[in-house]
Structure formats: C-alpha cells, structure tokens
C-alpha positions in Angstrom: 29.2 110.9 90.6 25.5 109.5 90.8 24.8 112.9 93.1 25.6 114.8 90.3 22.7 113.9 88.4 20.5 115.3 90.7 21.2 118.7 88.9 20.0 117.5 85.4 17.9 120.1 83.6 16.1 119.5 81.2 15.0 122.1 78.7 14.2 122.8 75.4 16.6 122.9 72.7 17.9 126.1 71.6 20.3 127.6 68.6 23.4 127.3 71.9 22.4 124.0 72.3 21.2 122.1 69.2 24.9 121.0 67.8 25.3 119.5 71.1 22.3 117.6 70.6 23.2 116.5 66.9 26.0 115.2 68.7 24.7 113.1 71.3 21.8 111.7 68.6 24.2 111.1 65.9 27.0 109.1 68.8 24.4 107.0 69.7 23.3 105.9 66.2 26.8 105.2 65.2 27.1 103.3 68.3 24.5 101.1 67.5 24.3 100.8 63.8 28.0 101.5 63.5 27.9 103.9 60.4 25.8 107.0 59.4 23.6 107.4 56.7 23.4 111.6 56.7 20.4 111.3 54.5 18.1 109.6 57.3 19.0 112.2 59.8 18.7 115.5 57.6 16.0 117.4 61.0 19.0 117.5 63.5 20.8 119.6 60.8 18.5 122.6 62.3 16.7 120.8 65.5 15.1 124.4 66.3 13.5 125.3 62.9 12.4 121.5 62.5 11.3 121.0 65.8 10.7 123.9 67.9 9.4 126.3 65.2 6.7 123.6 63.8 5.6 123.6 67.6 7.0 120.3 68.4 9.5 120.0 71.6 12.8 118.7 71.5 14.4 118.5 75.1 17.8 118.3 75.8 19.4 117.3 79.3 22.0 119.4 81.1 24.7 118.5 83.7 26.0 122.2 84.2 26.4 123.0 80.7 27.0 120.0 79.3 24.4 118.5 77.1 24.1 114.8 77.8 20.8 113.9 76.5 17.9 114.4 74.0 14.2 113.3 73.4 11.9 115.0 70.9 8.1 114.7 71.3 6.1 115.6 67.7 2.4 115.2 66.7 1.8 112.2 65.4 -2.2 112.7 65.1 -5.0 115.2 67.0 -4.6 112.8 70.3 -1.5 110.9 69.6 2.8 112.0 69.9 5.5 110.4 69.0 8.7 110.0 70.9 12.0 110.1 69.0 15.6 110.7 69.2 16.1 109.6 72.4 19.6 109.4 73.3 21.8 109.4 76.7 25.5 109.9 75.6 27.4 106.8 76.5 29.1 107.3 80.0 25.7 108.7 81.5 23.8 106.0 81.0 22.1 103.5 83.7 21.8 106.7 85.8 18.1 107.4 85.2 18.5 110.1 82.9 16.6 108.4 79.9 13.8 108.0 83.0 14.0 111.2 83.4 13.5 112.8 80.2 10.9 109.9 79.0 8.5 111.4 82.0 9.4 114.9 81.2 8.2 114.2 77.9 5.0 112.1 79.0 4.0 115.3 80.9 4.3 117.5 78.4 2.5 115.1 76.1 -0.5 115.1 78.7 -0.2 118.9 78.3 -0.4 119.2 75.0 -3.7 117.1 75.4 -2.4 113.6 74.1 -4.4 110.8 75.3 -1.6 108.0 73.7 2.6 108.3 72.8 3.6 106.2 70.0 7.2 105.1 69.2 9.3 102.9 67.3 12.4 101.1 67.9 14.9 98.4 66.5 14.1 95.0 66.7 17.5 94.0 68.1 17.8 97.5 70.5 16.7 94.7 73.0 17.8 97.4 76.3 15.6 100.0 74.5 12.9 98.0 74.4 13.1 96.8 78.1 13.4 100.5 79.2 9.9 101.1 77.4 8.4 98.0 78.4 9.4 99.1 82.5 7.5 102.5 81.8 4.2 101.1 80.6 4.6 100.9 76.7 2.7 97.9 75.0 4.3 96.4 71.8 1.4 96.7 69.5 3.5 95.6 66.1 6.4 93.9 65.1 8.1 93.6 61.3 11.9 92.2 60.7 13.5 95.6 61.5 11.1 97.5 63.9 9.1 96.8 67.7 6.0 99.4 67.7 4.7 100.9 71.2 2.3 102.7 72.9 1.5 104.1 75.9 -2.2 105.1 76.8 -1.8 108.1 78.5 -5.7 109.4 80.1 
C-alpha cells in the first residue's frame, strides 16, 4: 500500500473537492476533541469563497480521487503565514503525507514572499507537535491550552 502514496497530488481545493475536505478537517477534530462545536469551524462551510477567493490557499491531497488530506496556508502579516487545518484522515497517516503537504505549503509560502510560518496547536496534541518540531518549527509560546511555532523561512 505505501507505493500507493507515491501518486499523492496535491492541489488546491475546489467547489468538487471542498465537502471532502470539510470532511477530513471535521474527522480529525472529533477525533481528538471528541465532539464538535460547529460555531468554531463556520470557514470550511465554503473552503473556496473563504480561502481561495480572499487569495489564501487551501491544499487538499489526492490518492486517485480520493481526498485524504488538507492544509491551508493564510496571511498572517506582510512577511508572515499561518498554517492551519492540517489534517491526514485516519488510516493514511504515518505515511508521510502530513510531510508532504507541510513542504508543499512551505514552498508556496516562500512564493508568496513569506520570510516566517506561524502556527498553533494543542497543548496535549503531543504527535502534532513532534511532527513540527522534526521539520524545523521553534515553540516560541506556551499557555494552558495552546504550543505556538515558527519556522524562519529566508
């Protein structure tokens, strides 16, 4: 099966592909938090007009035609993006996808003319945190609730 992810594309999210997207962001929040509140997650209810169309990118990544993963870059300040919903649905994980899309998104980042990518995560997503810390990202803050990173990118 691990050949098959060889032929992962990734791509921006379009109107086909945006449900599928909800989907995999929303599975993986359950997952973790193990309810949903629907009013913290109102953007994914039209990914393309909240993302895409304020000239933001939100990737999705496709076995065939299956979306299996997500990862939105936005502007965060003239220099700085922001990384967030990153998601890898459940039986495709520990494959490299989340590697994958992380560096599709730092290049596009370096693109756009970001010299830093901030993100946030939960304090006890401890795997999450790992993953970041592996590709470069530097805890800057800490509260009871939230880790803080960045990644200096020029």
């Amino acid at each position: 099966m691990k050949e098959e992810y060889q032929t992962l594309v990734i791509e921006e999210v379009s109107k086909d592909t945006q449900e599928h997207a909800k989907h995999i962001v929303l599975a993986g929040l359950k997952e973790r938090f193990g309810t949903l509140d629907d009013s913290l997650n109102q953007d994914l209810n039209e990914i393309v007009l909240n993302y895409i169309c304020r000239g933001n990118h939100f990737l999705v990544g496709r076995i065939n035609a299956k979306v299996i993963s997500t990862g939105a870059l936005i502007r965060e300040e003239v220099d700085t993006g922001r990384i967030v919903r990153m998601s890898v649905q459940k039986e495709y994980r520990r494959n490299g996808i989340a590697q994958k899309m992380l560096k599709e998104i730092e290049r596009r980042a370096q693109a756009k003319g970001f010299k830093r990518i901030v993100l946030e995560t939960t304090n006890s997503w401890h795997d999450a945190i790992s993953f970041y810390k592996k590709n470069e990202y530097k805890e800057f803050d800490r509260n009871e609730y939230e880790v803080h990173m960045v990644k200096k990118l020029f």
